[in-house]
Backbone as CSV, one residue per row, in Angstrom:
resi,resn,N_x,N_y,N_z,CA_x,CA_y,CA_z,C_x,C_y,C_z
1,UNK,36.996,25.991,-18.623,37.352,24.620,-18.871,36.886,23.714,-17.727
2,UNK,37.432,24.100,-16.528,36.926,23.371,-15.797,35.296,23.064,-14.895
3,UNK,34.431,23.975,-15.706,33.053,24.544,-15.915,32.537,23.166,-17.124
4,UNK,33.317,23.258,-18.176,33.221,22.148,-18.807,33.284,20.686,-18.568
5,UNK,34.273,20.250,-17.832,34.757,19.020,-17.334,33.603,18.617,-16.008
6,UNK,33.140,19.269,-15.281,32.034,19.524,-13.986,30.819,18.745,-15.248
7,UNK,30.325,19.414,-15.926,29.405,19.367,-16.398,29.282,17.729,-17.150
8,UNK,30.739,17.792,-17.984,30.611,16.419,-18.523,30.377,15.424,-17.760
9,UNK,31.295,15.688,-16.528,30.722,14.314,-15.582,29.593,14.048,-15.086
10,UNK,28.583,15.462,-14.813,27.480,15.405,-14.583,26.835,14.509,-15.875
11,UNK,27.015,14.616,-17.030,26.330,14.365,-17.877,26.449,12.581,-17.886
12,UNK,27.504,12.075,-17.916,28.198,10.535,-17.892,27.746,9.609,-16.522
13,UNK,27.072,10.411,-15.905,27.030,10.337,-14.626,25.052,10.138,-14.384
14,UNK,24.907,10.146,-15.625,23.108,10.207,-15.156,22.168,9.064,-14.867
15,UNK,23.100,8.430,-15.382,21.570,6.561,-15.379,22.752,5.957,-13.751
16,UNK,23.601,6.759,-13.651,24.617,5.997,-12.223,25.092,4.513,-12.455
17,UNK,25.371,3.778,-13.690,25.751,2.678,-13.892,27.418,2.387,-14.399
18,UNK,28.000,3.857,-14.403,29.281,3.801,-14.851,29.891,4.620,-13.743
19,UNK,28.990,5.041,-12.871,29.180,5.320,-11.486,29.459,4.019,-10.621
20,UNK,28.722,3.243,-10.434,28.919,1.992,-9.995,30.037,0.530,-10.466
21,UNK,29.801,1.645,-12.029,31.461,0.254,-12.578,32.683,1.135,-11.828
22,UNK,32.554,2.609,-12.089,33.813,2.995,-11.531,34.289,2.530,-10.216
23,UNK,33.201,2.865,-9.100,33.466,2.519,-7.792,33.429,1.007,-7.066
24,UNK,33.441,-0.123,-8.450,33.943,-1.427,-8.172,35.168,-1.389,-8.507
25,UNK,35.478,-0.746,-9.765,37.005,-0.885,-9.983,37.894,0.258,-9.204
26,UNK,36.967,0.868,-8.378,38.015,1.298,-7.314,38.341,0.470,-6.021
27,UNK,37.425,-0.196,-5.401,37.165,-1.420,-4.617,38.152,-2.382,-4.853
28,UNK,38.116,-3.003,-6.411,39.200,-3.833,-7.163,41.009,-3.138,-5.925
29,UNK,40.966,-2.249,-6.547,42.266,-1.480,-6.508,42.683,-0.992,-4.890
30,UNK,41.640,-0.577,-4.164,41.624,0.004,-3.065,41.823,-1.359,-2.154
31,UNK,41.019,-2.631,-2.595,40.990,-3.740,-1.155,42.136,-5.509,-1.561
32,UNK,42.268,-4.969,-3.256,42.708,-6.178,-3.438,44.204,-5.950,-3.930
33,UNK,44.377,-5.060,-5.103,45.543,-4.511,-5.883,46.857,-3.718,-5.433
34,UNK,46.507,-3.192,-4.572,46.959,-2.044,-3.589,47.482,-2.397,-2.496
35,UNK,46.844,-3.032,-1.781,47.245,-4.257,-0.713,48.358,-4.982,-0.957
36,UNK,48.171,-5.704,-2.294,48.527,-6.490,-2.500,50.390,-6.401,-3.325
37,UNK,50.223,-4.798,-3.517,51.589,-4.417,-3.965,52.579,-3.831,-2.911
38,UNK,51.847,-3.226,-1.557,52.574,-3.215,-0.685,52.977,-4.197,0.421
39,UNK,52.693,-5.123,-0.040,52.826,-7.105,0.679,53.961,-6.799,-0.123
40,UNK,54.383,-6.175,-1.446,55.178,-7.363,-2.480,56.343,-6.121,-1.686
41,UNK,56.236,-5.102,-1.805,57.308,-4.038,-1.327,57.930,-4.493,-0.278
42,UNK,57.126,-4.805,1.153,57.703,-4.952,2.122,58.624,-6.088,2.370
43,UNK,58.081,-7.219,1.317,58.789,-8.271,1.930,60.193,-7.925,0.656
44,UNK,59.894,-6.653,-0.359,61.241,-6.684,-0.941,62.439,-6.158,-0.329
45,UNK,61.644,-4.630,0.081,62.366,-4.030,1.472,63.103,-5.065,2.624
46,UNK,62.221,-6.091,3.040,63.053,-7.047,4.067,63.041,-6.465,5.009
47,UNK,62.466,-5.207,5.521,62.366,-4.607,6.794,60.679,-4.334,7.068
48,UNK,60.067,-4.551,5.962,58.339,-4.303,6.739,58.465,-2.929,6.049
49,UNK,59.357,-2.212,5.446,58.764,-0.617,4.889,57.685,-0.567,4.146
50,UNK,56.496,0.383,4.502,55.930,0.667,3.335,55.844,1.676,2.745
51,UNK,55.245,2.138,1.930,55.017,2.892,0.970,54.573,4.215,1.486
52,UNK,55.509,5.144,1.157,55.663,7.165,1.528,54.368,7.414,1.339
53,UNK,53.388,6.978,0.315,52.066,7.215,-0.283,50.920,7.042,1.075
54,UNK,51.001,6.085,1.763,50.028,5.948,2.867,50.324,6.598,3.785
55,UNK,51.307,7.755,3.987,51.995,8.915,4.890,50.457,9.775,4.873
56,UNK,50.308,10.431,5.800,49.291,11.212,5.356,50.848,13.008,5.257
57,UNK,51.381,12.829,6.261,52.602,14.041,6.345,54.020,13.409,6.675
58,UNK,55.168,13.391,6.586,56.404,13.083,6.243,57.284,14.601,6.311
59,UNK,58.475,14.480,6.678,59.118,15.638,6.535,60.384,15.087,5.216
60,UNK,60.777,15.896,4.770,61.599,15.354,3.358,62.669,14.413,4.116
61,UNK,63.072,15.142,5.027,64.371,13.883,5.602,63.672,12.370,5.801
62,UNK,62.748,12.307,6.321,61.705,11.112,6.567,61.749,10.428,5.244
63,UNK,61.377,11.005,3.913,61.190,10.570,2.742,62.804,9.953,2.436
64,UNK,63.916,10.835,2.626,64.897,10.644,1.975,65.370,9.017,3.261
65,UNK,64.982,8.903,4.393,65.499,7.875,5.217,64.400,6.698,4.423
66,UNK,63.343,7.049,4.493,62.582,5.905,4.102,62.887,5.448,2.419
67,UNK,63.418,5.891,1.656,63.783,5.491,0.328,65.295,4.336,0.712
68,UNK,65.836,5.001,1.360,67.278,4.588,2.116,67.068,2.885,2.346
69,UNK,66.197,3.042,3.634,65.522,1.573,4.705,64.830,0.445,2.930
70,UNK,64.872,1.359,1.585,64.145,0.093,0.953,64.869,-0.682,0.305
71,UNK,66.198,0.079,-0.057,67.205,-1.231,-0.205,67.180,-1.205,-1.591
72,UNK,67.964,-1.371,-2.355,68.066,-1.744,-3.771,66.448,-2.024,-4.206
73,UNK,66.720,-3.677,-3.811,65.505,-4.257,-4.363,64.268,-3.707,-4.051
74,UNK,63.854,-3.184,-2.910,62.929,-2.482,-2.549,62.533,-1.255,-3.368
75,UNK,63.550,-0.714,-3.581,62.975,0.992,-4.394,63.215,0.507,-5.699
76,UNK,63.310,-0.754,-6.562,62.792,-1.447,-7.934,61.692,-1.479,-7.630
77,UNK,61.511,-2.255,-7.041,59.711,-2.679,-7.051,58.703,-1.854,-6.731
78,UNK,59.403,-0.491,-5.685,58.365,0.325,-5.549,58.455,1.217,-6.566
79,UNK,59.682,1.422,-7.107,59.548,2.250,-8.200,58.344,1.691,-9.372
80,UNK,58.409,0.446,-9.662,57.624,-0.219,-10.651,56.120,-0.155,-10.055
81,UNK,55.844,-0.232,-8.759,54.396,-0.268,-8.524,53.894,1.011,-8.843
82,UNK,54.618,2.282,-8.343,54.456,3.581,-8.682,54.026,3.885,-10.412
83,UNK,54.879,3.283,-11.227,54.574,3.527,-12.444,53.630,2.790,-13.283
84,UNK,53.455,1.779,-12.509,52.040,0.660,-12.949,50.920,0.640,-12.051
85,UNK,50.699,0.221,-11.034,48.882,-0.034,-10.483,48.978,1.430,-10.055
86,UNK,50.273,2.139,-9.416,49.832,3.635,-8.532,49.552,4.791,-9.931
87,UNK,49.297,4.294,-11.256,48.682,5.488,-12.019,47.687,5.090,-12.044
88,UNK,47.476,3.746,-12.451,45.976,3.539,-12.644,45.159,3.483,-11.383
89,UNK,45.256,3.399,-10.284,44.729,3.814,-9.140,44.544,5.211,-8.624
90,UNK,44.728,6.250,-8.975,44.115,7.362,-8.915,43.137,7.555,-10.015
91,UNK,43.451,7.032,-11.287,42.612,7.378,-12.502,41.246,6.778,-12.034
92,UNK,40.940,5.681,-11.118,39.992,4.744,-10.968,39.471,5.451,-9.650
93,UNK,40.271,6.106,-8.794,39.247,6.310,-7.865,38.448,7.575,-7.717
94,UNK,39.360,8.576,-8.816,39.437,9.723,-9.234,37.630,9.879,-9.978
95,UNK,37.761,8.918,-11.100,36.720,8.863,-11.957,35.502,8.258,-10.802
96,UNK,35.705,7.572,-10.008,34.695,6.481,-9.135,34.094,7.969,-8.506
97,UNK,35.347,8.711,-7.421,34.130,9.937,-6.944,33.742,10.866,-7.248
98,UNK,34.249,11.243,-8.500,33.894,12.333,-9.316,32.388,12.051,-9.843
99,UNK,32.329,11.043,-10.607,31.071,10.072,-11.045,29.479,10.602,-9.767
100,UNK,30.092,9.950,-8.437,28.989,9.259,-6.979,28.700,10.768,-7.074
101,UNK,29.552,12.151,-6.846,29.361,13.369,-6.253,28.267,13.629,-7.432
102,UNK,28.990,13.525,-8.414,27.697,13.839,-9.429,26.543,13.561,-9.290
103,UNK,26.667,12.585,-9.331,25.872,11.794,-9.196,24.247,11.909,-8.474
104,UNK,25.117,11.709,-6.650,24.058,12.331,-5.579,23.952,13.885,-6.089
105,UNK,24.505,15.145,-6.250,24.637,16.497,-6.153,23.283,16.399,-7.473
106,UNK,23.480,15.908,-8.431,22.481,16.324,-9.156,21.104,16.337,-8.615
107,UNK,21.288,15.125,-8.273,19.800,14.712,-7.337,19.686,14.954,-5.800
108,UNK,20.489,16.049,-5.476,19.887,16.889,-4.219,19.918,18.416,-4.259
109,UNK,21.161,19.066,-5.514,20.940,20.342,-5.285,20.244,20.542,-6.870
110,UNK,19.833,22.289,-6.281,19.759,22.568,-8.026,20.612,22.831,-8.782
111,UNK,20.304,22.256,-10.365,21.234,22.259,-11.163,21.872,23.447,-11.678
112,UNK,21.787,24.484,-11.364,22.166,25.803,-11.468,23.307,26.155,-10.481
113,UNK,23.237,25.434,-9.347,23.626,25.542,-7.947,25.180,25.474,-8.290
114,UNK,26.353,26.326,-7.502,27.720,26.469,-7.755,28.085,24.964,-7.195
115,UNK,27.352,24.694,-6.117,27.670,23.172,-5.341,27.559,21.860,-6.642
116,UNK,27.144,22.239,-7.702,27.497,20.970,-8.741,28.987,20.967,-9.098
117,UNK,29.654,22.034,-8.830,31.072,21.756,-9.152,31.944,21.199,-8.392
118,UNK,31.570,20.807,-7.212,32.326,20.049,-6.363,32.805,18.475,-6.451
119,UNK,31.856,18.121,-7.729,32.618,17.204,-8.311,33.905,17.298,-8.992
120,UNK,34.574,18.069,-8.849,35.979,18.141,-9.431,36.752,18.285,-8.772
121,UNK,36.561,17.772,-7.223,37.316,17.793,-5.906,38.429,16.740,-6.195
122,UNK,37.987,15.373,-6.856,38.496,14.232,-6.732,39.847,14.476,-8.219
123,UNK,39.253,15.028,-8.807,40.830,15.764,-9.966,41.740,16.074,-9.231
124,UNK,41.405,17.033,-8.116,42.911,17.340,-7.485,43.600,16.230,-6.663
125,UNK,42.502,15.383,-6.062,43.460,14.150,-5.763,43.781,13.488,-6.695
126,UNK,43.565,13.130,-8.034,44.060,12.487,-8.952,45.587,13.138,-9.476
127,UNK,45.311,14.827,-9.336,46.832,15.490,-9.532,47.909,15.308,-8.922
128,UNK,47.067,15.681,-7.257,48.014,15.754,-6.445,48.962,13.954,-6.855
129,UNK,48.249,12.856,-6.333,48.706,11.695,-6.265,49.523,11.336,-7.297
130,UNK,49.389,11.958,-8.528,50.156,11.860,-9.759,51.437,12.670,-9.153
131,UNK,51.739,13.992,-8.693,52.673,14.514,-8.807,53.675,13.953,-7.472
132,UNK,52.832,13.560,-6.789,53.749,12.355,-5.898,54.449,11.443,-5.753
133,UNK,53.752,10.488,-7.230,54.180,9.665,-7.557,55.661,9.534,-8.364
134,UNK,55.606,11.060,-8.942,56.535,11.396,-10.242,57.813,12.061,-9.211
135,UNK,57.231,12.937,-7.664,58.469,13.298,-7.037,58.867,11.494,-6.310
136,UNK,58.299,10.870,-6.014,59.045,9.199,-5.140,59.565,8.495,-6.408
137,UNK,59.163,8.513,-7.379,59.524,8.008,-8.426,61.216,8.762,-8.810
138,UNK,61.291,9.379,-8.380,62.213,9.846,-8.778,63.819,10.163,-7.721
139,UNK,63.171,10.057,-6.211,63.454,9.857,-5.068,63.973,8.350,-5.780
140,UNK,63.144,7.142,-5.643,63.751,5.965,-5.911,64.875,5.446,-7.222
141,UNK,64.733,6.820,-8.312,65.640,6.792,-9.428,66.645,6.909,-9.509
142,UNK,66.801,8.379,-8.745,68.167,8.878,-8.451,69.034,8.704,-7.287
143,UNK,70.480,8.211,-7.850,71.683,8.046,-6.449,72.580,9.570,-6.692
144,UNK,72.630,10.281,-5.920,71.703,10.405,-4.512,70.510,10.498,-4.608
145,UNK,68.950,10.330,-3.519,68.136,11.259,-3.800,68.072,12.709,-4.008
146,UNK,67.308,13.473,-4.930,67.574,14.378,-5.022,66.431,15.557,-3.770
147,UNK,67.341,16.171,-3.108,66.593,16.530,-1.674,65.366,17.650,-2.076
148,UNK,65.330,18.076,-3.452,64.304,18.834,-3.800,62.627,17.517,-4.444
149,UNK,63.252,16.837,-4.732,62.110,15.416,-5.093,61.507,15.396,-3.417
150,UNK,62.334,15.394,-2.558,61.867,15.123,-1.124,60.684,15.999,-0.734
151,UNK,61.626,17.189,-1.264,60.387,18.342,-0.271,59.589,18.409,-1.754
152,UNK,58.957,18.350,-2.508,58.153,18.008,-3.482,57.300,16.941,-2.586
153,UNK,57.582,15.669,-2.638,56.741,14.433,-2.275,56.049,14.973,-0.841
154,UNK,56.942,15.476,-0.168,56.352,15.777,1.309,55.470,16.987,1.482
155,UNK,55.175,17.766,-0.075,54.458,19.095,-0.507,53.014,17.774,-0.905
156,UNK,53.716,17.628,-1.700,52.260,16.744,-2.584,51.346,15.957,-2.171
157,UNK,51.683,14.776,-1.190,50.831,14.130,-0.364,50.200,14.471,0.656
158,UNK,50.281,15.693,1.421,49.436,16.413,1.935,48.527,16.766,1.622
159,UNK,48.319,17.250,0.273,47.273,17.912,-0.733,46.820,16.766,-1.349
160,UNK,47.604,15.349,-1.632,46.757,14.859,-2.534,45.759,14.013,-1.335
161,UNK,45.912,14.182,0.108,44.710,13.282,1.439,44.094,14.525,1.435
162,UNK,44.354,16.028,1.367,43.301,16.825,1.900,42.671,16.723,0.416
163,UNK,42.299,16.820,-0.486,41.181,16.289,-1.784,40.904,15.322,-1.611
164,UNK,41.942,13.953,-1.680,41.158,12.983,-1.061,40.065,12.455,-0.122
165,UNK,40.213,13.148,1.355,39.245,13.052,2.528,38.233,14.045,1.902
166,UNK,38.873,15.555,1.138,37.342,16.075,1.122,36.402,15.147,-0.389
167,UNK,37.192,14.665,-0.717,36.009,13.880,-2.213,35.044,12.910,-1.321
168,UNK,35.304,12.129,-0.867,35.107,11.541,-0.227,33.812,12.508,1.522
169,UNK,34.192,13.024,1.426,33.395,13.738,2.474,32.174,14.509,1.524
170,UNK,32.779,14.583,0.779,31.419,15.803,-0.569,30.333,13.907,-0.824
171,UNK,31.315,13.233,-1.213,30.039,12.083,-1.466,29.520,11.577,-0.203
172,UNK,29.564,11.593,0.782,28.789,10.935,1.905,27.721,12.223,1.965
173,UNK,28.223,13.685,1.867,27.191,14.915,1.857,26.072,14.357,0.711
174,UNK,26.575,14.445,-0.228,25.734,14.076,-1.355,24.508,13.013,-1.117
175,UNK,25.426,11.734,-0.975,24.279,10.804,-0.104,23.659,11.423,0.503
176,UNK,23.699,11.888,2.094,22.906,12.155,3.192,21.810,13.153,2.540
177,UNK,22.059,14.136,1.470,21.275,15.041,1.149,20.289,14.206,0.189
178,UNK,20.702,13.388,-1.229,19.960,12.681,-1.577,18.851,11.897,-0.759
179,UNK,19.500,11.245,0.229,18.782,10.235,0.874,17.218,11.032,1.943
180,UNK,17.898,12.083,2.149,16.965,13.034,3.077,15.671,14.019,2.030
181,UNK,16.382,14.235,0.772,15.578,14.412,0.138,14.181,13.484,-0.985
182,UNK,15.200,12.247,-0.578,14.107,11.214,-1.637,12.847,10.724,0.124
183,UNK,13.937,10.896,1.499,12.657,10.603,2.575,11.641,11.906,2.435
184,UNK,11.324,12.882,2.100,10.639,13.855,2.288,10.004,14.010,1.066
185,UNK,9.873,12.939,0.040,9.023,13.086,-0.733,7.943,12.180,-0.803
């Protein structure tokens, strides 16, 4: 299956123009949307808190104090950002580097090569970030928090920056190899 899914993106991924819509509407989300929902958190919080998600590591007590510091109104709104721009913001950045890896990888390794599957790096950050969302989401639902949502969220966001940094590290490879291979021709 996931031999399948590699491939499709390779395939969606060939003229690079839905590569480039993706990675504006990750841009959209990453410099304007995103920003712009943890402005709305903090000043709901009333203390400057932001968002467990830009943690790269947290220990669950950390999670369970920082849900605490957001205050009623605060863990509404973050609960609501979580379930509105924070799904569609993995789906967008998910698809954006899945797309670029393809993208470059086609056009530097061979297509036979196991290294075309490394476009499916950016799925696990799309998982991970999903299942993060669903343990804080739920941290902000329940009175009390529930201390197993904690160590969940503080499991998940670890994994969903280490896919993250490596998607992101596979497409700058990709580039550099593309780019080194289109100078040597």
């Amino acid at each position: 299956m996931l031999k399948r899914i590699s491939e499709w993106l390779h395939t969606i991924s060939k003229s690079g123009w839905l590569a480039l819509g993706a990675f504006a509407l990750n841009l959209v989300f990453m410099m304007g949307v995103m920003p712009y929902a943890g402005a709305i958190l903090a000043m709901a919080a009333g203390n400057g808190a932001g968002p467990l998600d830009l943690e790269f590591f947290y220990t669950p007590e950390q999670a369970l104090a920082a849900v605490d510091a957001y205050g009623e109104t605060g863990r509404v709104v973050y609960r609501t950002i979580e379930l509105t721009a924070d799904v569609l913001y993995p789906l967008a950045y998910g698809l954006a580097y899945s797309l670029a890896i393809s993208w470059f990888f086609q056009r530097a390794f061979p297509t036979e090569s196991r290294l075309q599957r490394i476009n499916l790096l950016p799925i696990g950050a799309v998982l991970f970030d999903l299942l993060e969302n669903a343990a804080i989401v739920t941290l902000l639902s329940v009175s009390p928090p529930p201390y197993l949502a904690a160590i969940l969220a503080s499991i998940f966001t670890p994994l969903k920056w280490a896919f993250a940094i490596s998607s992101i590290l596979a497409t700058v490879i990709g580039l550099a190899a593309w780019a080194i291979g289109k100078a040597r021709k």
